[in-house]
C-alpha positions in Angstrom: 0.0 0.0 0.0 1.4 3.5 -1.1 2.0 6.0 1.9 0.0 8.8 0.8 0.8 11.0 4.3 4.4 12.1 5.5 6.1 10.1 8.3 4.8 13.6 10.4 1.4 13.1 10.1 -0.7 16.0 9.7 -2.9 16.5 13.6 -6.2 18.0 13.8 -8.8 18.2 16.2 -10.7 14.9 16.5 -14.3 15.7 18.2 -15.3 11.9 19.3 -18.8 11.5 18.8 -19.2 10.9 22.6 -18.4 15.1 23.0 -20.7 16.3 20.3 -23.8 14.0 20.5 -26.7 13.9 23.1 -27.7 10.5 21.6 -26.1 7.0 22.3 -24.9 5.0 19.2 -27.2 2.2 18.4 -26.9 -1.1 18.7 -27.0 -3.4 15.9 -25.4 -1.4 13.7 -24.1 -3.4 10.5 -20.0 -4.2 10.7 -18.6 -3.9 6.6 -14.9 -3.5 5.1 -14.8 -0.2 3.9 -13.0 -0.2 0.7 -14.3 2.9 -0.9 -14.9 6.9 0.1 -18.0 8.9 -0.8 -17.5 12.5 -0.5 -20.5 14.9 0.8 -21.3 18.3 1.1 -24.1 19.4 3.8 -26.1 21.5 1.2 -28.1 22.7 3.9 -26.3 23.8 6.3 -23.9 26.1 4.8 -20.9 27.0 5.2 -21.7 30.4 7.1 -24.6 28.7 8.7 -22.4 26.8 10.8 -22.2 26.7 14.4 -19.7 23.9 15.5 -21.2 20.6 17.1 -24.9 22.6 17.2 -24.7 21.4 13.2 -23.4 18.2 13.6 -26.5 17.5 16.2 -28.7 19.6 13.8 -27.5 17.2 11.1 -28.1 14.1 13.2 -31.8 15.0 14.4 -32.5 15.3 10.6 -31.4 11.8 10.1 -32.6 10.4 13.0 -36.4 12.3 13.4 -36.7 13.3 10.0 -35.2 10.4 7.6 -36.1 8.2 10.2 -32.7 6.4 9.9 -31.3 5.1 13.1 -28.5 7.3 13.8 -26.6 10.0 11.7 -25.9 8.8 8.3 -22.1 10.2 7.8 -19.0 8.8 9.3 -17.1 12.2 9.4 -18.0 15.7 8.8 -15.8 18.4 8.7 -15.6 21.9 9.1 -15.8 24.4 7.1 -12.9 25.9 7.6 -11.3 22.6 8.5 -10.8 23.7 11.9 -12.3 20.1 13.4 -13.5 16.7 12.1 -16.3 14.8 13.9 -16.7 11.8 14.2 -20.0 10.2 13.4 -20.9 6.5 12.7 -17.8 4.2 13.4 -16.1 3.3 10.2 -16.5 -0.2 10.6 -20.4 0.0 10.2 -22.3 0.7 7.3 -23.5 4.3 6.9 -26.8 5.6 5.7 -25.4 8.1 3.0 -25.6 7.2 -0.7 -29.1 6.4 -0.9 -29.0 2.6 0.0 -27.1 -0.1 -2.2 -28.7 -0.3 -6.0 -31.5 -2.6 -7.3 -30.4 -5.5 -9.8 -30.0 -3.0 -13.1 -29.0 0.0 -11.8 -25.9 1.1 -12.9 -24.1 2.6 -10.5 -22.7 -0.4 -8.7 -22.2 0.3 -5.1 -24.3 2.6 -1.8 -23.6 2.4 1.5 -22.1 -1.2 2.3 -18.1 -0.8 2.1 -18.4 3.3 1.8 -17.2 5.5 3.9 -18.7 8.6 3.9 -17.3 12.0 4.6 -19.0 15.2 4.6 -17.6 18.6 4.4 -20.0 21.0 5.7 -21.3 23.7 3.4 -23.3 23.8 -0.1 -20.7 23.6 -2.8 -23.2 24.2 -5.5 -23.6 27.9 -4.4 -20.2 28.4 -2.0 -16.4 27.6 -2.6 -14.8 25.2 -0.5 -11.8 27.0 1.4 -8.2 25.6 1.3 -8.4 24.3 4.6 -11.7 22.6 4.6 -10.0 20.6 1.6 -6.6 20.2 2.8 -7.9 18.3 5.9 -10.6 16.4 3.6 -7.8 15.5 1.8 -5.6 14.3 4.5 -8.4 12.6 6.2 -8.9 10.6 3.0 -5.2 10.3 2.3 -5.4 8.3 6.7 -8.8 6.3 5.8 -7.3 4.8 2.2 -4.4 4.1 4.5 -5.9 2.5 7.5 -8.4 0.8 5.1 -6.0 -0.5 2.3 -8.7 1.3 0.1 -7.4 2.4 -3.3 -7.2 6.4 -4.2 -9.0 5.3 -7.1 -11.9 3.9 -4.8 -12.6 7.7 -4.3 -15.9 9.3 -5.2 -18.9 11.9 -5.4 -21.7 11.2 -3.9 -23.1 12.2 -7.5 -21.2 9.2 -9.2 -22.7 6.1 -6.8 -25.9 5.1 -6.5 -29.0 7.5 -5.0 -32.6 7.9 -5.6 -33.3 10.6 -7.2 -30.1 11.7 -8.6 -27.9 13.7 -6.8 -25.4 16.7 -7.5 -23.6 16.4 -4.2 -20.9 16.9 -2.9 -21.7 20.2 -5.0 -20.0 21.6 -8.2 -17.5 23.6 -6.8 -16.0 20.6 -4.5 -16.1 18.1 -7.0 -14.2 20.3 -9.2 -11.9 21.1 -6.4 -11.7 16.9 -6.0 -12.1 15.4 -9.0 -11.4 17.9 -11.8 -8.9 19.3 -14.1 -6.3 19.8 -11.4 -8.0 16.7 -9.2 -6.0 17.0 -6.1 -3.8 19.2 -6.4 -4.6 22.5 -5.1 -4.7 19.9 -1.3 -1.6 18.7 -0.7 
């Protein structure tokens, strides 16, 4: 496995789950081998609407009393300004982020079992990611593909897997950031 991180590793502020939420993790929750990352964007909140672990919550209610899902669908989110990641669902269990995994015939060819899904808060369809918010998107990637043997080219939109109806996220404006002409390069 290629070292995609220097031997100095990058350190940012980790908020466990257990200092942000009000709400106990569930039980029950599905174990998978992530071999793949889905990359979010928020869309509502954004970026200037948000107010530290009062979103993350915000974000979790939604899931939880509004999607009806049983806990917050994302296993990271992260900061605007890249200031903190949060942890959400453990890596190790499936996430509720990409829409569920296809019906036979559908052609995108993977959801939510072996994804690991990272949001960075904002609405890149409308805002520009800053530097930071990217740089520690990126080196929180760069860890998971690491720590997960996944391969960087297991690295995706949520626009490109499979979602009912079809989605634009993680926004124009990141995905470009990600995945475009320059795809990567403005990060690291």
């Amino acid at each position: 496995m290629q070292h995609l991180l220097p031997p100095e590793r990058p350190v940012f502020k980790i908020i466990t789950r257990s200092e942000w939420s009000k709400r106990h993790a569930p039980a029950g929750l599905i174990t998978h081998k992530p071999c793949r990352v889905v990359v979010h964007h928020s869309a509502i909140p954004t970026a200037l609407d948000y107010k530290g672990a009062e979103t993350i919550q915000a974000i979790q209610r939604y899931h939880i009393d509004g999607k009806g899902w049983s806990d917050i669908g994302y296993h990271y989110l992260i900061a605007p300004d890249g200031s903190a990641i949060y942890e959400g669902r453990p890596a190790d269990k499936i996430g509720a982020h990409t829409g569920g995994n296809p019906p036979a015939g559908v052609e995108r060819i993977f959801g939510n079992t072996g994804s690991i899904g990272i949001c960075l808060i904002g609405n890149y369809d409308i805002e520009k990611p800053s530097r930071e918010g990217l740089h520690t998107l990126a080196v929180l990637i760069a860890d998971l593909c690491e720590r997960y043997e996944i391969n960087t080219a297991a690295i995706f939109g949520h626009c490109e897997c499979w979602s009912s109806p079809p989605k634009t996220c993680p926004g124009k404006n990141l995905y470009q950031a990600l995945f475009g002409q320059d795809r990567w390069n403005i990060i690291f």
